[in-house]
C-alpha positions, -999 to 999 in steps of 0.1 A, spaced: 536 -83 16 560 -62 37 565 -25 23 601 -14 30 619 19 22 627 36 -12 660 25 -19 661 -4 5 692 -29 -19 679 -55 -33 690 -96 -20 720 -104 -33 739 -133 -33 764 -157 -59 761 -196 -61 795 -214 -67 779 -254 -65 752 -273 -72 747 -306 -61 717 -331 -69 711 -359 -46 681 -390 -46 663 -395 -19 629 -415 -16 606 -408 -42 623 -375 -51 655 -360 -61 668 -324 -50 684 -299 -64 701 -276 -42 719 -246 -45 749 -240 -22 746 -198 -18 773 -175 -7 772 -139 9 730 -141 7 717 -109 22 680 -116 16 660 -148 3 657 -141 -30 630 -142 -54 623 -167 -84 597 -184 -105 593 -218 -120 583 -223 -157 580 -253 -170 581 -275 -203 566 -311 -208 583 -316 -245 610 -321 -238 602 -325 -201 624 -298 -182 624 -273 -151 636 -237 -155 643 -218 -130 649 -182 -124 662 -168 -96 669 -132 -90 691 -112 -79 713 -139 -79 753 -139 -97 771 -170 -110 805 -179 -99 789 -216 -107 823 -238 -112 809 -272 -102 773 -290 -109 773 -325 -93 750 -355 -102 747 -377 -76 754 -412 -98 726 -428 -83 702 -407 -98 686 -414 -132 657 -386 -129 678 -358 -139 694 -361 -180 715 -324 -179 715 -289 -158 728 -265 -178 727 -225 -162 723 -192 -179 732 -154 -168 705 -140 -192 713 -106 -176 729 -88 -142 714 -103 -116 688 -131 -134 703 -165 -128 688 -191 -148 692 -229 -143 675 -253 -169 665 -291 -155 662 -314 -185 640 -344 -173 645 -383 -180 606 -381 -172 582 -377 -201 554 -376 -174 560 -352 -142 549 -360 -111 556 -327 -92 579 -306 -77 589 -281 -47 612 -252 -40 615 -233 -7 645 -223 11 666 -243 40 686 -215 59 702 -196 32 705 -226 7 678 -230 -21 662 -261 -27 642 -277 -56 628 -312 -53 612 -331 -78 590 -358 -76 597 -395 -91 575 -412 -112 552 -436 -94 557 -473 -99 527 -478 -124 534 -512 -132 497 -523 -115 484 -490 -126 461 -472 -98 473 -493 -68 502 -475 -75 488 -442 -66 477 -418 -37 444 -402 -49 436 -369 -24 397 -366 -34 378 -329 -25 342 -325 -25 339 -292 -35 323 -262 -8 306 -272 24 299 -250 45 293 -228 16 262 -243 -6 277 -237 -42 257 -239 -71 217 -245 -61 194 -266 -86 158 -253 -96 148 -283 -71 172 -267 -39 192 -294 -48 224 -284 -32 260 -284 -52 284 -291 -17 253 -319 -16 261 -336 -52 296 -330 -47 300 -349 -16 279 -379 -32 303 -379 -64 332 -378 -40 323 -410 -23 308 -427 -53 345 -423 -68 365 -431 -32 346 -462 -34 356 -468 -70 393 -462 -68 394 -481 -37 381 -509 -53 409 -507 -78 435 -506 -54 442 -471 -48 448 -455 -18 423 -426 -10 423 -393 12 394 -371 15 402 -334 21 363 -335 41 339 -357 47 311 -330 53 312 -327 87 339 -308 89 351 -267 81 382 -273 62 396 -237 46 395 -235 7 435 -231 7 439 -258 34 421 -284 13 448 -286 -11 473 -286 18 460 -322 30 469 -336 -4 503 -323 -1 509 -334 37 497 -370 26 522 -371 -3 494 -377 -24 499 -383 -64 469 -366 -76 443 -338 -60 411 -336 -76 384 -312 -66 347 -324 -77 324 -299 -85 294 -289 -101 288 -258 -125 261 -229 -126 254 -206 -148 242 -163 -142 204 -154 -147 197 -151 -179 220 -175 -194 200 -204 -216 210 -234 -201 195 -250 -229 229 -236 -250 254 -236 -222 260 -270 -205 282 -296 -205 313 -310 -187 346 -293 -181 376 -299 -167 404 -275 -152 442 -276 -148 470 -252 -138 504 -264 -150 512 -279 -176 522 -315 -158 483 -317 -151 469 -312 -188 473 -351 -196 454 -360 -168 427 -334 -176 421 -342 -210 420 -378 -196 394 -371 -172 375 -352 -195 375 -376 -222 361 -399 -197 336 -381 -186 320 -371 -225 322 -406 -230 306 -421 -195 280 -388 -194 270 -377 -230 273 -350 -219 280 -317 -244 319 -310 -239 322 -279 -222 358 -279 -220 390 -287 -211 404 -255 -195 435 -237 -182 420 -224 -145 443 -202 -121 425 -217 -95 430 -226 -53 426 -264 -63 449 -267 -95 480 -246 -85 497 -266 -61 527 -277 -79 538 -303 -58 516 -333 -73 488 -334 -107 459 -312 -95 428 -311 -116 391 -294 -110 362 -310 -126 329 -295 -133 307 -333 -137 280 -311 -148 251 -281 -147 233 -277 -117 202 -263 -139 
């Protein structure tokens, strides 16, 4: 965060086009600016029914005369845009994608950019897919059993246990760590995005305070950010109440390192207790 000066003006700039355009495995949305004095500020919210992208971007005016599709492009149904108030620009994305993938906005010089990920070819299900798989902590220990049984330990084991499992079914695998290695809690999730990977999930283990009764608070949980990754969480859960037996501690919403990368489906699973 840079501080500036009381009264410093506040980016400004007007969009007259935007223009989609397919390329590989993603379409982009771009926003040709004009007079842009400052990258300006926005936020992303999005809606899975019906599937759609809405972005906000402010301190930004319309003079929007033209939106162009690029005709090869079947992700994108409709744009419409908004001027909700002076200086909020709004422009709503409605999806031909019941499923999203993933998505990315950042800036190229002075033009805005928002890419959005195509569907995977699922037709032979997981060898479809790019699987980026993190064992959770290491160096850190995590959680530690009543036996000294380590969580990064358990975590690492589960990890590989499920490589070798998804491998087998034809996926491709990435491994954030392999447990010789210091890999920074915000640059794990980096790998999967490097990689182009469809899918990050962090393994993990769960502890509870003294004085909790583990005996009453157990189970297995599983964590998501945005809302593209709540399918796959309650998939994964359900899986893992059914494989386990395990008391179903929950499928939650966690604003955490691991789940908020936007760019692909990003889930944290707590297998189980450590006590």
């Amino acid at each position: 965060i840079k501080y500036l000066p009381v009264g410093t003006p506040i980016p400004k700039s007007s969009v007259n086009t935007i223009q989609t355009k397919k390329l590989e495995g993603k379409t982009r949305v771009e926003f040709l600016l004009y007079s842009i004095s400052g990258k300006l500020p926005f936020k992303v919210e999005q809606q899975t029914d019906p599937s759609a992208l809405f972005l906000t971007v402010y301190g930004l005016t319309s003079n929007t005369d033209r939106i162009r599709y690029d005709s090869q492009d079947s992700l994108i149904r409709e744009i419409k845009w908004d001027q909700p108030a002076d200086g909020v620009f709004l422009l709503k994305i409605f999806l031909n994608q019941k499923q999203q993938w993933g998505y990315d906005v950042f800036y190229e010089g002075d033009n805005l950019v928002m890419e959005i990920k195509h569907t995977p070819n699922l037709e032979r299900k997981l060898e479809a897919l790019k699987i980026c798989l993190d064992p959770g902590h290491y160096p850190e220990t995590g959680a530690v059993g009543p036996t000294g049984l380590r969580e990064d330990v358990v975590n690492m084991k589960i990890a590989l246990e499920l490589k070798k499992l998804l491998e087998d079914n034809g996926s491709k695998v990435v491994m954030t760590h392999t447990g010789t290695e210091i890999v920074g809690l915000y640059d794990r999730p980096r790998i999967a995005i490097k990689d182009s990977c469809d899918i990050l999930i962090s393994v993990h283990n769960n502890a509870l305070p003294d004085g909790v009764n583990p005996f009453y608070n157990n189970g297995s949980s599983t964590y998501y950010y945005h809302p593209q990754a709540l399918a796959l969480a309650r998939s994964i859960q359900s899986g893992l109440l059914k494989t386990l037996q395990l008391p179903d501690y929950g499928t939650y919403y966690g604003n955490l390192a691991l789940t908020r990368s936007p760019q692909l489906l990003s889930v944290l699973v707590e297998c189980a207790f450590m006590m």
